[in-house]
N, C-alpha and C positions, 0 to 999 in steps of 0.2 A: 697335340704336343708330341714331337721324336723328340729320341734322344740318340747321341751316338755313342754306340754302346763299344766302340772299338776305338784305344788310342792311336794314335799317329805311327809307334814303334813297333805294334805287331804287324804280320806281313800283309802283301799289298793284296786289296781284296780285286781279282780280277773283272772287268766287261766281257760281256761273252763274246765280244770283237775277238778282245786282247786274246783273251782264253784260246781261241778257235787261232792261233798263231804261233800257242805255246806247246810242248809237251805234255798232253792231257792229264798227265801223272806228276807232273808239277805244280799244276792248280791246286791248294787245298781251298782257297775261299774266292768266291764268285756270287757275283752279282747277274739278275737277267731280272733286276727291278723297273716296273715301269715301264716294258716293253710291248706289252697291249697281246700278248699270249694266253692264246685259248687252250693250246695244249704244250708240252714242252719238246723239244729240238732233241730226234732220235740221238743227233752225236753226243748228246750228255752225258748216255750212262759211260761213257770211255774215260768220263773223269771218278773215278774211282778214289782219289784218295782226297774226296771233297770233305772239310771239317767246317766249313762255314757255307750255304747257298742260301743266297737270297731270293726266293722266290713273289716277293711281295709288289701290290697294285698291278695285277696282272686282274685275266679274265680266266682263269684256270676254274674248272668245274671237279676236276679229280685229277690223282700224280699215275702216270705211267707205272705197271707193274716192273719193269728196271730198276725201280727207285728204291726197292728194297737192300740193292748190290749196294748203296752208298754206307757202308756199314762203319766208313771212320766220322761220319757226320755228327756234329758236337751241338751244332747251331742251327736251326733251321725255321726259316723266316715265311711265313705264306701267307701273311694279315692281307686281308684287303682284296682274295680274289674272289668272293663271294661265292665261295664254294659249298653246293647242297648239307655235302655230310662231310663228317672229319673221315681222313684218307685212312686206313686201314695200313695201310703201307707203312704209316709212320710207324708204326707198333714195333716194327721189326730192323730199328735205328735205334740199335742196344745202346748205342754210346751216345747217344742222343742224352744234354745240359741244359737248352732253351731251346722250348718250342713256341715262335710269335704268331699264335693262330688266328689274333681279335680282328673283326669288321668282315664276318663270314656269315651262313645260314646253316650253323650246326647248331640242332637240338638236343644234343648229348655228345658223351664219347665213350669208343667202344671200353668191354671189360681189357682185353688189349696194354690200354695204356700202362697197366700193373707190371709187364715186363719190361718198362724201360726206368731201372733200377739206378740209372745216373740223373733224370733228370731233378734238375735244380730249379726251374722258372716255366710255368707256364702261366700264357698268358689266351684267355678266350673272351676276354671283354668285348663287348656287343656282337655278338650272336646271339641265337635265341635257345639257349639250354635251359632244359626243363630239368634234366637230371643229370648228376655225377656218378661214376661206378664208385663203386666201392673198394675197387683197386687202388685209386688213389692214395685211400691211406699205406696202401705196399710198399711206398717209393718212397727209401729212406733217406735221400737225398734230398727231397722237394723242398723249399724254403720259400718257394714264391708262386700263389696263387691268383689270377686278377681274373674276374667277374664281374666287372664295372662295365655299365651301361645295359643292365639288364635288372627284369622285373621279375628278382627271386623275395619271394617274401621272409618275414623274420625268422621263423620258424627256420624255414630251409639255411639261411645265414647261420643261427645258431646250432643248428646239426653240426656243418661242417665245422663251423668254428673248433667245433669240442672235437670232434673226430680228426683232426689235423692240428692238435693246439701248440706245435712247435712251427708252424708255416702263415708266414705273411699272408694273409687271406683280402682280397680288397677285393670287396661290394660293393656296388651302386647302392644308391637310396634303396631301402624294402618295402615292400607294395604292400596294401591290403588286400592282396589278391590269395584265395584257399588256396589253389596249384603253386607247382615249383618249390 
């Protein structure tokens, strides 16, 4: 199930055709979904005042050390490229509100994520996390948690539950399994 999480009235989300035509400092949101990309197009980091990229159903295994410069990035989208571990990079997108991470191969996320004190929505649903830092509880904005389609058992549900009990938390079913 998508959803579109963008009305028709806010600004137009660029093709990185379009993009690659326009004044790189004019793009704030840009799409390069679905493009079958193993690693990303050195001319990106020249879009600097990106607030929305959509990196998502690509074949991306990790983000380019540039991707730290995108420091007005609000929104950042990377479901679906099946990437080993969570990027390290993110950590350092302070303005970073939604990060769409689910349908990846991350067994956790770094201590890191504690510094991004705006964000409001993360989503990691199926991948394979074993564990959450503890930083999470830092981020006084969070309001939305998703961990669906993973075998975290009750126990670990109920931790977080209580350690986060102002934030939408969604679990898949809990396993009888002692790990996680």
């Amino acid at each position: 199930m998508t959803f579109n999480l963008f009305s028709q009235e806010e600004e137009k989300t660029f093709t990185w055709e379009e993009a690659q035509q326009t004044d790189p400092l004019l793009v704030t949101r840009l799409s390069l979904r679905k493009m079958k990309l193993t690693e990303l197009p050195e001319e990106l980091k020249k879009y600097k005042n990106l607030q929305l990229l959509d990196l998502s159903k690509n074949r991306l295994k990790e983000l380019p050390l540039y991707f730290i410069e995108f420091d007005s990035l609000r929104i950042l989208k990377i479901e679906q490229n099946k990437m080993p571990q969570f990027p390290i990079a993110v950590c350092q997108l302070i303005r970073l509100e939604e990060l769409w991470a689910y349908d990846n191969y991350f067994t956790g996320m770094p201590n890191c994520i504690g510094h991004l004190k705006h964000l409001r929505i993360i989503d990691l649903s199926d991948n394979l996390i074993e564990s959450l830092p503890e930083e999470l509880t830092q981020l006084p904005k969070l309001e939305k948690l998703l961990l669906n389609g993973m075998t975290l058992n009750k126990y670990f549900q109920k931790s977080w539950s209580e350690k986060l009990p102002k934030v939408k938390i969604e679990f898949g079913q809990p396993c009888d399994c002692m790990s996680h």
